[in-house]
C-alpha positions in Angstrom: 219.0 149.8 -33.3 215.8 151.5 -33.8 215.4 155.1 -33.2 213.1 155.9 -29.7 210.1 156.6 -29.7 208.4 159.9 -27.6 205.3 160.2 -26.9 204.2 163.9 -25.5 200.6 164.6 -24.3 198.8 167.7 -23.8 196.0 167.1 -20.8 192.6 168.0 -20.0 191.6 171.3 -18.6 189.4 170.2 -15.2 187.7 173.3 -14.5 184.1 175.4 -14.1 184.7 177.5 -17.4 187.9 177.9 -19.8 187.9 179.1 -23.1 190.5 178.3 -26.1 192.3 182.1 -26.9 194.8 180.9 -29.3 196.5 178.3 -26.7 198.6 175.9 -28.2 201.6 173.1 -25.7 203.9 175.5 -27.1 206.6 173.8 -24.3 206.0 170.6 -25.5 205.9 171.5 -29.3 209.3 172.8 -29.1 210.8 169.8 -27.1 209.5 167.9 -30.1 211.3 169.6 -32.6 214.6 169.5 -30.0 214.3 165.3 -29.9 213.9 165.4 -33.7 217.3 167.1 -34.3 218.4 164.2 -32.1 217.2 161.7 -34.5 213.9 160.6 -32.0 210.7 160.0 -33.0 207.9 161.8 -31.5 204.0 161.6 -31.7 201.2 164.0 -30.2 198.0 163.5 -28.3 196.3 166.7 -27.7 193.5 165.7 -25.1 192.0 169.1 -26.2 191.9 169.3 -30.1 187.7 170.7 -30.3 188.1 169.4 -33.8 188.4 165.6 -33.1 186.8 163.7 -35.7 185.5 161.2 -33.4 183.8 163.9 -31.0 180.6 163.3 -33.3 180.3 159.9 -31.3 180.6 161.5 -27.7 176.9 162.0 -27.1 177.6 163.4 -23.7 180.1 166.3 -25.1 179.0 169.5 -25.8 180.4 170.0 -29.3 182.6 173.6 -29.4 182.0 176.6 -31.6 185.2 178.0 -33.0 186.1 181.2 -34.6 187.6 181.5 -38.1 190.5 182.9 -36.6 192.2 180.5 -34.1 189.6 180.7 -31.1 186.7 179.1 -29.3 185.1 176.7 -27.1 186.7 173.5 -26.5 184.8 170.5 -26.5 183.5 169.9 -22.5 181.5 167.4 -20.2 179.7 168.1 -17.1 181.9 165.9 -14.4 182.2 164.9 -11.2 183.7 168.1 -8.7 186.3 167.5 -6.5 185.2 167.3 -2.7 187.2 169.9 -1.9 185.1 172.5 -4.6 181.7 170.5 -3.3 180.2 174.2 -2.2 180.6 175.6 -5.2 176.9 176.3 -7.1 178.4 175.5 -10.9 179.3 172.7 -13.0 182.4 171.5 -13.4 183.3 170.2 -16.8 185.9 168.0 -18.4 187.6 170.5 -21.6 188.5 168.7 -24.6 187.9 164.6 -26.1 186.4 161.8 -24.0 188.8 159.6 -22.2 187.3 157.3 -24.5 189.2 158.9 -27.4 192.5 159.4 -25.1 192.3 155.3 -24.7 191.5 155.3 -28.4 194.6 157.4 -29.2 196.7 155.6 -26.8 196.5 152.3 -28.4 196.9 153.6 -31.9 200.0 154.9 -31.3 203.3 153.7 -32.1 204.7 152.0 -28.8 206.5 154.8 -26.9 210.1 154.7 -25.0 209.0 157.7 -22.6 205.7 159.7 -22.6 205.9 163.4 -21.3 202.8 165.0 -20.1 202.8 168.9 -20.2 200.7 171.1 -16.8 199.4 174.6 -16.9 197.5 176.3 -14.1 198.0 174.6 -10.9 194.4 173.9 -10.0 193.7 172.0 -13.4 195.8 169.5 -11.8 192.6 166.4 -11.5 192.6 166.6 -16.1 196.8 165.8 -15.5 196.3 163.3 -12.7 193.5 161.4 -14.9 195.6 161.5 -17.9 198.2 160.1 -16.5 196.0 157.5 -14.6 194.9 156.1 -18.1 198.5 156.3 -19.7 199.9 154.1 -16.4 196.8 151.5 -16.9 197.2 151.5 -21.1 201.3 151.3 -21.3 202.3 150.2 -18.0 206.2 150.4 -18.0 206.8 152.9 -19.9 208.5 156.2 -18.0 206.0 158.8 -17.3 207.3 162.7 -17.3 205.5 165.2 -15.8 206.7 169.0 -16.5 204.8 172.6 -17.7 204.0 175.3 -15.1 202.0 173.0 -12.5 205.2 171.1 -12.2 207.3 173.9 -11.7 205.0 175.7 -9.0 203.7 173.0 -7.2 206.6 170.6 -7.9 205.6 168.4 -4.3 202.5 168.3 -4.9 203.1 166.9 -8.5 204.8 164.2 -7.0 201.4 162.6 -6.2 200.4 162.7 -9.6 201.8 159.4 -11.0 204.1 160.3 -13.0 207.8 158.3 -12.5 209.7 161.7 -12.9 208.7 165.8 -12.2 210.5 167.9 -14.1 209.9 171.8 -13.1 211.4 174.5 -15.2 212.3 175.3 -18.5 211.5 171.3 -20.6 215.7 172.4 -22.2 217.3 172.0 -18.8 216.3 168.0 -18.6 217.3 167.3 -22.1 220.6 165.3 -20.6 218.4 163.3 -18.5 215.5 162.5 -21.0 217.9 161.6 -24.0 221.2 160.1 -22.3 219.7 158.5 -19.0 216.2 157.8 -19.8 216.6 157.0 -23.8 220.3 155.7 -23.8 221.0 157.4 -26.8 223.7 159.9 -27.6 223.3 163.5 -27.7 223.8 165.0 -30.9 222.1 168.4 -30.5 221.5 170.8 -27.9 220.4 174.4 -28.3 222.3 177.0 -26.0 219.5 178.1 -23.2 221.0 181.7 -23.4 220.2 182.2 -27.1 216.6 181.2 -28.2 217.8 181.6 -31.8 219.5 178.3 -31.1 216.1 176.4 -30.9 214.4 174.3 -33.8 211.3 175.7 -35.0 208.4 174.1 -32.7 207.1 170.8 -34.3 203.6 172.6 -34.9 203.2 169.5 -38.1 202.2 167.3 -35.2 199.2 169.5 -34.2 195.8 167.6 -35.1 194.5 171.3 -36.3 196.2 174.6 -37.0 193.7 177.5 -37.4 196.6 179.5 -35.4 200.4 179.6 -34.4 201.4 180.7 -31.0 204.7 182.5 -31.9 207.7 183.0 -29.1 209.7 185.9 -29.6 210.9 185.9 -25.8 211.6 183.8 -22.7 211.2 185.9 -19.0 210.2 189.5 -18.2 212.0 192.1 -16.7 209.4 193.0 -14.4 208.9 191.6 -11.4 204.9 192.2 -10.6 203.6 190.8 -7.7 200.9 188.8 -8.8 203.5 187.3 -12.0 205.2 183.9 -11.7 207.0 184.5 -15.2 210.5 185.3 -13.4 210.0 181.5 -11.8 209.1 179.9 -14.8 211.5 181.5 -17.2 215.6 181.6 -16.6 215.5 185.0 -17.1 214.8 187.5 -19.9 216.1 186.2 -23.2 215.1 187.5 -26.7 215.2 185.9 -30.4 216.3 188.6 -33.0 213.6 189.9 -34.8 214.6 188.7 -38.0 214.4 185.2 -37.2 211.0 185.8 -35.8 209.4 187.0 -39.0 211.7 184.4 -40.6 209.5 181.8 -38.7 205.9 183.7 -39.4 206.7 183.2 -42.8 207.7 179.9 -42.9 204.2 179.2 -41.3 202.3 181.2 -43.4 203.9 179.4 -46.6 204.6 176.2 -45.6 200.4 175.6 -43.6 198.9 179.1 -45.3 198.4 180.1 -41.7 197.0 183.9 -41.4 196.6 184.1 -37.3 199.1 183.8 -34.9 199.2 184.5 -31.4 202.1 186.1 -28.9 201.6 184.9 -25.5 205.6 186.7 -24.0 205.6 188.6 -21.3 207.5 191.2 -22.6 206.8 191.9 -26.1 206.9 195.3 -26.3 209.7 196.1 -23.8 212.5 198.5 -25.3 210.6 198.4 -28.7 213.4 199.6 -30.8 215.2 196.0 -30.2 212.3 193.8 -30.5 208.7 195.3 -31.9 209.7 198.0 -33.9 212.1 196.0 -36.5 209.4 193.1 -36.5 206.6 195.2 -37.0 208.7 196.9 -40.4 210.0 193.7 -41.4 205.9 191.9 -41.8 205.2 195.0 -43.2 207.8 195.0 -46.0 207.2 190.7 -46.4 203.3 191.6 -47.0 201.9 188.2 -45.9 198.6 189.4 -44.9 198.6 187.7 -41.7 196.9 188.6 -38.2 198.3 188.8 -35.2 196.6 188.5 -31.8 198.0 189.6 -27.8 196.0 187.8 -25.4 198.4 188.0 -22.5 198.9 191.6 -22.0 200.7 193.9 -23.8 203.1 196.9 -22.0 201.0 199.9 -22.1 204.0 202.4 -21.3 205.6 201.5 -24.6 203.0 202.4 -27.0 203.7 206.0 -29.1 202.0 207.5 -31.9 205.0 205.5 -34.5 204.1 201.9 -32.6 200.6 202.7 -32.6 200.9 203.0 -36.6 203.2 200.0 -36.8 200.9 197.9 -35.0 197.6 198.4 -37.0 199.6 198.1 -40.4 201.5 195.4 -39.3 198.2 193.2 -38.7 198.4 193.0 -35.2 194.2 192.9 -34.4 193.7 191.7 -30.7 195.1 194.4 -28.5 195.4 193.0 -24.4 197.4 195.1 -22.3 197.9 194.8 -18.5 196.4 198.3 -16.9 195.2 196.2 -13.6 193.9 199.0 -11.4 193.8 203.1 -11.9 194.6 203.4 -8.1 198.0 204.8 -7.8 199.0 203.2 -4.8 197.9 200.0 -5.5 200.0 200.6 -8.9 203.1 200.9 -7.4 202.4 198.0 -4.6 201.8 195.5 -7.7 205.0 196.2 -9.9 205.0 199.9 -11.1 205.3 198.9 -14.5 202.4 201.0 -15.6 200.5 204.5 -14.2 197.3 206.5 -15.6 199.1 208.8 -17.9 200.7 205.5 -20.1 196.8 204.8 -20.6 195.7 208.1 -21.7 198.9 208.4 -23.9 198.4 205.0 -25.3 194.8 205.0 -26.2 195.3 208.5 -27.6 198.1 206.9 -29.9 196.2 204.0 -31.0 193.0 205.7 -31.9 194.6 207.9 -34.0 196.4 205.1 -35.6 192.8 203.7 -36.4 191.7 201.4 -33.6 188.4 201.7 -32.3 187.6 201.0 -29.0 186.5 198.2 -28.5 189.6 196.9 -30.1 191.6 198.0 -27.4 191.5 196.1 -24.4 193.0 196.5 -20.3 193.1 193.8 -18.0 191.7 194.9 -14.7 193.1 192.8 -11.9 190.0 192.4 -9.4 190.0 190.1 -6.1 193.8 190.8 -4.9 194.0 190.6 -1.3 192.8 193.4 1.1 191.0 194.9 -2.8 187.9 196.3 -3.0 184.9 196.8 -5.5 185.3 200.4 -4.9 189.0 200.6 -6.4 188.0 197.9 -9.4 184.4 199.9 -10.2 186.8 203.3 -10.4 189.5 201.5 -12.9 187.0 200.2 -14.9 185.3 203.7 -15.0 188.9 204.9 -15.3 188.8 202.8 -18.9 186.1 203.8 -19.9 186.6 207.6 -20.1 189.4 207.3 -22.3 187.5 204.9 -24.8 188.9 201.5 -24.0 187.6 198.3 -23.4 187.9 197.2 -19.5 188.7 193.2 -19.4 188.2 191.6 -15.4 190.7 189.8 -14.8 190.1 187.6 -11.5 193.4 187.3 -9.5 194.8 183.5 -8.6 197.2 183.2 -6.1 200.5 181.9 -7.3 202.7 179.7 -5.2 206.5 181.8 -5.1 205.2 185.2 -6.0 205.3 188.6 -4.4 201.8 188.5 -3.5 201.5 184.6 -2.0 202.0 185.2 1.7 199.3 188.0 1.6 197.0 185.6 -0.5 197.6 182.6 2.1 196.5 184.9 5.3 193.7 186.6 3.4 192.2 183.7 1.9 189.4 181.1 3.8 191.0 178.8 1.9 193.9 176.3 2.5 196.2 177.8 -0.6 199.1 175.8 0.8 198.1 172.5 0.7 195.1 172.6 -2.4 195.9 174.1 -5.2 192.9 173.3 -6.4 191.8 176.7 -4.1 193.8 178.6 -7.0 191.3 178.8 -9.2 190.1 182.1 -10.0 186.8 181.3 -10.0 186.7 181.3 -6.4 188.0 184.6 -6.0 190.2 182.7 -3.6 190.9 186.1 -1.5 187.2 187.8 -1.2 186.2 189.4 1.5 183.6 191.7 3.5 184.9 194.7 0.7 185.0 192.6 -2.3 182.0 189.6 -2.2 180.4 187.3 -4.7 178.0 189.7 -5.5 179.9 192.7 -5.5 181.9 191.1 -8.8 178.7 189.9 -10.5 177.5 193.6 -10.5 180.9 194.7 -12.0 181.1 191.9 -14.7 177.1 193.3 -15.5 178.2 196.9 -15.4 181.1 196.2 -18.3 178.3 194.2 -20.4 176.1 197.0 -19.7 178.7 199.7 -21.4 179.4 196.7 -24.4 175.6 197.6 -25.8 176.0 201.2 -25.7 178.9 201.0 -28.3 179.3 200.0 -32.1 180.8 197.1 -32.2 179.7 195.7 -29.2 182.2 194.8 -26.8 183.4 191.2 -26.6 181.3 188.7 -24.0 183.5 188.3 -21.3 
């Protein structure tokens, strides 16, 4: 009997702007290499790979510009909006190939057994819908999965996409179901969901381009911020030892010569001393000469003078952390994870470990319910007087989180029901203290500071 056959897809992003900073179907990539211990085959189709060879025959796709470090544009089309985003005055743009390459990919491939389709943000939902609209019409038949963060958080709703099966939470819990009930085959491997040492490396070969790695060291956070869904789309807080995590970075590095890789966990600098610290020493004594990026936001109240130094010889480059407001109360409403005097600490301890300024970047949380531009204009002043770089972050409301209930009263918009209301871009909670215009003069004010400074600071 032949071996089955998997297919796994990573959709489009539907959206009015998005941007590729280091993002990679990690989920997915890591089921693959859990099926291939199992002795299934899997393929790949990455609907948004910007370096698709047969994007030069798109004439309506804007071709991408990537960095030489992992990052970029992705490859988009001005589409259609949905009727319920009608009012909005931008263009909305399909992110990644044509769905005449998706069809082309689809009928190249080996004949799948099962196809599962990955889901990030909730209100990129239409690019999961369409995807899976093409893969019913192309290989009717075949099982369709549908799992990934959209699936988990809006798990009814995801129900109407198509697919035959939703599968929310951690992609490892419905290994049983996918290989014994859906495949018929035996189970000869399955990693323990309390140690993440037990899991295969990801199967990044099947990635049509590699300019970067996303790296896991984590699962979870301890935190429990308001406006954070990780503690419902994690089984709690689990950590892979250090060693095994610079193990992996250099089996990368050797094995692909890749230089960048991102972190994307929650936590990654929680209790240093068990996690950071012995990484940091450890790429520092393997000397790969590789760079490492933070885009999700780093825990300021753990950075010292001895991290600080750790860091920058280390190669970590792209510093994020999550500051979110200077107003104390608001602070402590939102999680109390951070206050002021981590800030002033931790920039004072990474400047004198050589990192300029604009280097060092703090998410500001702007739009949360009952906010106003008063509060976000003081943090980002706030930033600014120590010598960091203020980064606006635009608050979505998340279905399950601490801060849900207050976004669905504050918002005009039905949150319940549309998650396509989500999106950021709306600022789905503005009001009479917080407006349209009120951010545009923010996001100008931050560009205005980026050409008083050498280098200038990032576009945001």
């Amino acid at each position: 009997m032949r071996n089955a056959n998997v297919l796994l897809i990573n959709p489009w992003i539907y959206d009015f702007a998005a941007y590729d900073f280091w993002s990679k179907p990690l989920g997915l990539l890591y089921l693959a290499g859990i099926l291939r211990k199992n002795s299934i085959s899997v393929q790949l189709i990455d609907c948004l790979n910007p370096l698709h060879p047969g994007l030069s025959d798109d004439s309506g796709i804007r071709k991408p510009k990537r960095k030489g470090f992992g990052q970029g544009q992705y490859p988009r089309e001005v589409i259609a909006k949905p009727d319920p985003l009608q009012g909005i005055p931008r263009n909305y743009h399909r992110y990644g190939i044509s769905p005449r390459l998706l069809r082309q990919e689809l009928h190249s491939c080996a004949s799948p057994d099962l196809i599962l389709v990955s889901s990030m943000m909730t209100y990129w939902y239409p690019g999961v819908f369409d995807v899976i609209r093409i893969v019913k019409e192309l290989l009717p038949g075949v099982p369709v999965l549908l799992g990934g963060n959209y699936a988990t958080l809006c798990p009814e709703h995801a129900l109407r996409s198509g697919a035959d099966h939703v599968l929310p939470g951690e992609g490892e819990q419905h290994l049983r179901f996918i290989i014994e009930e859906l495949l018929r085959q035996e189970i000869t491997f399955l990693p323990d969901p309390a140690d993440l040492d037990t899991l295969p490396y990801p199967a990044f070969d099947l990635l049509p381009y590699k300019g970067q790695l996303p790296i896991m060291t984590s699962r979870g956070c301890p935190f429990r911020c308001v406006y954070c869904a990780s503690h419902i789309l994690n089984s709690g807080f689990r950590r892979r030892s250090p060693g095994r995590v610079a193990e992996e970075i250099a089996f990368w590095n050797r094995r692909f010569g890749i230089s960048h890789f991102s972190f994307y966990d929650d936590a990654f600098l929680m209790d240093p001393e068990e996690m950071a610290v012995p990484l940091m020493e450890e790429l520092i004594r393997m000397r790969l000469s590789c760079q490492f990026h933070c885009p999700n936001g780093l825990h300021l109240r753990s950075i010292d003078e001895k991290i600080g130094r750790l860091m920058l010889r280390s190669g970590f480059r792209t510093l994020r952390f999550g500051f979110e407001t200077s107003d104390a109360g608001q602070q402590v409403r939102t999680g109390g994870k951070v206050s002021n005097a981590h800030l002033e600490r931790a920039v004072s301890c990474l400047k004198q470990a050589g990192y300029k300024a604009s280097e060092i970047g703090m998410y500001l949380l702007c739009g949360l319910p009952g906010q106003t531009a008063q509060e976000v204009e003081e943090s980002i002043r706030f930033v600014l007087s120590y010598g960091a770089k203020p980064i606006l972050a635009e608050f979505s409301p998340i279905p399950g989180t601490g801060l849900w209930n207050r976004s669905v009263s504050a918002s005009p918009y039905d949150l319940v029901n549309e998650p396509l209301f989500h999106n950021n871009t709306l600022l789905p909670c503005r009001h009479e203290h917080f407006t349209y215009d009120d951010y545009r003069r923010l996001k100008s004010m931050i560009r205005s500071y980026g050409k008083t400074v050498s280098p200038p600071l990032a576009a945001l």
